[in-house]
C-alpha positions in Angstrom: -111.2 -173.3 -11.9 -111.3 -171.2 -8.7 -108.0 -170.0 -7.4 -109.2 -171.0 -3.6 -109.5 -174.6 -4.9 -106.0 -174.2 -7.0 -104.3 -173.4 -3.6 -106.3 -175.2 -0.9 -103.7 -178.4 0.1 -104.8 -182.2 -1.2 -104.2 -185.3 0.2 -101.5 -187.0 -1.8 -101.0 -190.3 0.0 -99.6 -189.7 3.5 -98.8 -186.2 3.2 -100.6 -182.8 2.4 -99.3 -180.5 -0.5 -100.7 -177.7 -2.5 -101.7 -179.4 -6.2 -102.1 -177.2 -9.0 -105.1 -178.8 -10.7 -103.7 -178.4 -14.2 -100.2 -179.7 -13.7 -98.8 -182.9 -15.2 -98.8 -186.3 -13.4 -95.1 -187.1 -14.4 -94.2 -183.8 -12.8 -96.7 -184.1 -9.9 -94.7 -187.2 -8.7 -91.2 -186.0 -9.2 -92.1 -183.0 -7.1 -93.9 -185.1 -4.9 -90.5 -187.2 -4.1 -88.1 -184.2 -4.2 -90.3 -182.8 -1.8 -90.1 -185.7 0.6 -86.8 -186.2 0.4 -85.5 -182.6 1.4 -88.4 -182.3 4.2 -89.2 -185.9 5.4 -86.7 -188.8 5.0 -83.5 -187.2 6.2 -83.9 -186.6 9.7 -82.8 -182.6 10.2 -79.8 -183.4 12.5 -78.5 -185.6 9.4 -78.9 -183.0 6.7 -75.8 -180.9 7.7 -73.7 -183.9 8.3 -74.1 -185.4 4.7 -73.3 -182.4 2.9 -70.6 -182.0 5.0 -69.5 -185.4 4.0 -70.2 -185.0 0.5 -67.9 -181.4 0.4 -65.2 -183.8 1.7 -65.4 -186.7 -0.4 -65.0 -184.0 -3.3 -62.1 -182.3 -1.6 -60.2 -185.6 -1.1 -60.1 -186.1 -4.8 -58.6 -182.6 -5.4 -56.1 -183.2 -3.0 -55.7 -186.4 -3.8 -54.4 -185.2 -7.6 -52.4 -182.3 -6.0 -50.6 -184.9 -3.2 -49.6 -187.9 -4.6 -49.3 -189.5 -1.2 -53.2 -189.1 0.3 -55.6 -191.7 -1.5 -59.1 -189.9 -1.7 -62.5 -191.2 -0.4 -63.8 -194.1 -2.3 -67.7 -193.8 -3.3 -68.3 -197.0 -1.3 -66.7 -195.2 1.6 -69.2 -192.4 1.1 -72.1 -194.9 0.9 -71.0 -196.5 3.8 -71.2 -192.9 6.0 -74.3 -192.4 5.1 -75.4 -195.3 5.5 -74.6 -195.8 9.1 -75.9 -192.4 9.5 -79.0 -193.5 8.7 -79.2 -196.3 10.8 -78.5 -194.1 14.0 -81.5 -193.6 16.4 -82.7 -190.0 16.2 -82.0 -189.0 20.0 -78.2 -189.1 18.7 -76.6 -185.8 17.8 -74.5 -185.6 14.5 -71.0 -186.2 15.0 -67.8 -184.6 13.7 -66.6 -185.9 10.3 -63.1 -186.1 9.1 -61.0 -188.0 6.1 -58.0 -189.9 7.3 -54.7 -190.1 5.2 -56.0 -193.3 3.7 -59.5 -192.3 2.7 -61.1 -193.8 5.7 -64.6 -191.4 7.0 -64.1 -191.1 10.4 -67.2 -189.8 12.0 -66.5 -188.7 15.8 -69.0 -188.2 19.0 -67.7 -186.1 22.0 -69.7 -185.5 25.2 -67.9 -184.7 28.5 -65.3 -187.5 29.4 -66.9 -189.9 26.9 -65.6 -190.1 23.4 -65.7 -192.7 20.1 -64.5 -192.9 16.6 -65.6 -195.0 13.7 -63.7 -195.0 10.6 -65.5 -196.4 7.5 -63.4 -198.3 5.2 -65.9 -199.1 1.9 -69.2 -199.2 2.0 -69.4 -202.2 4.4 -65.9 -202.7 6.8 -65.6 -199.7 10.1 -63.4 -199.7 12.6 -63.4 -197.6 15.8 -62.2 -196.9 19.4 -64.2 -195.4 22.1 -62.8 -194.1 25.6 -65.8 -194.2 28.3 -64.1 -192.6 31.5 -60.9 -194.0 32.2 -62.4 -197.3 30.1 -61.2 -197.7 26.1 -62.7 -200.0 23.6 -61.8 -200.7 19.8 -62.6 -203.3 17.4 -63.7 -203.4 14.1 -66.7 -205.0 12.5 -69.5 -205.2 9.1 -72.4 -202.7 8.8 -74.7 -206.2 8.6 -74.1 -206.5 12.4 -74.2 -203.3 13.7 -75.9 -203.1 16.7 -72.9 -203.1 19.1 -71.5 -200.3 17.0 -75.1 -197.7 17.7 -75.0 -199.4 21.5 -71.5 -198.1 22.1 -71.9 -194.5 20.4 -75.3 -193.7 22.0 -73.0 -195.0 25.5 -71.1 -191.7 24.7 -74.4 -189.5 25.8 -75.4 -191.6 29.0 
């Protein structure tokens, strides 16, 4: 086989990669999906952001057996991060992450006089508070109904 048609890129589905001819479906496709995860599905802004919060999901369990008194972050919690990470319109900048004392993620925006706060509590329960000016919301609510949640932290860049 010619090394020019070795290198040049084929189509594999939606995206364009180099195939080498002689390599292994099986292997072909787990490339193909590590490939697309690191470069395509998690949106650059995001990729700092969730190592950040795994690093302190695994620090919150070494603390947690050093200090009886902190509970660590629950796997659920973790999920629950991410997944409202996820479901944040891309014009939104990654926010500042912190573990409360009780294992809560608390993931905070700051822009100007505008601030807000949601703590995750398992993978499904947040909670926040948000100061707009001299205005201050909190409630809590369920990642299935989310929408006032995105409004009021994409209200925190207007």
């Amino acid at each position: 086989m010619s090394p020019l048609l070795a290198e040049r890129p084929q189509k594999l589905g939606s995206l364009s990669m180099p195939i080498d001819l002689g390599e292994s479906q099986d292997n072909l496709t787990r490339r193909f999906y590590s490939e697309s995860l690191q470069h395509m599905l998690i949106p650059q802004t995001l990729g700092g952001t969730i190592r950040e919060l795994r690093e302190i999901t695994i620090e919150s369990y070494e603390e947690s057996r050093i200090q009886d008194h902190e509970f660590p972050v629950s796997i659920r919690t973790y999920v629950g991060a991410i997944r409202l990470l996820f479901s944040l319109p891309p014009f939104i900048p990654s926010p500042f992450v912190d573990v409360d004392p009780e294992g809560n993620i608390c993931l905070e925006w700051d822009n100007n006089d505008n601030s807000f706060t949601v703590c995750m509590k398992g993978d499904e329960k947040y909670f926040y508070a948000g100061l707009f000016g001299t205005s201050e919301i909190r409630d809590s609510g369920d990642m299935d109904d989310n929408v006032e949640l995105i409004k009021n932290i994409a209200r925190v860049f207007r």
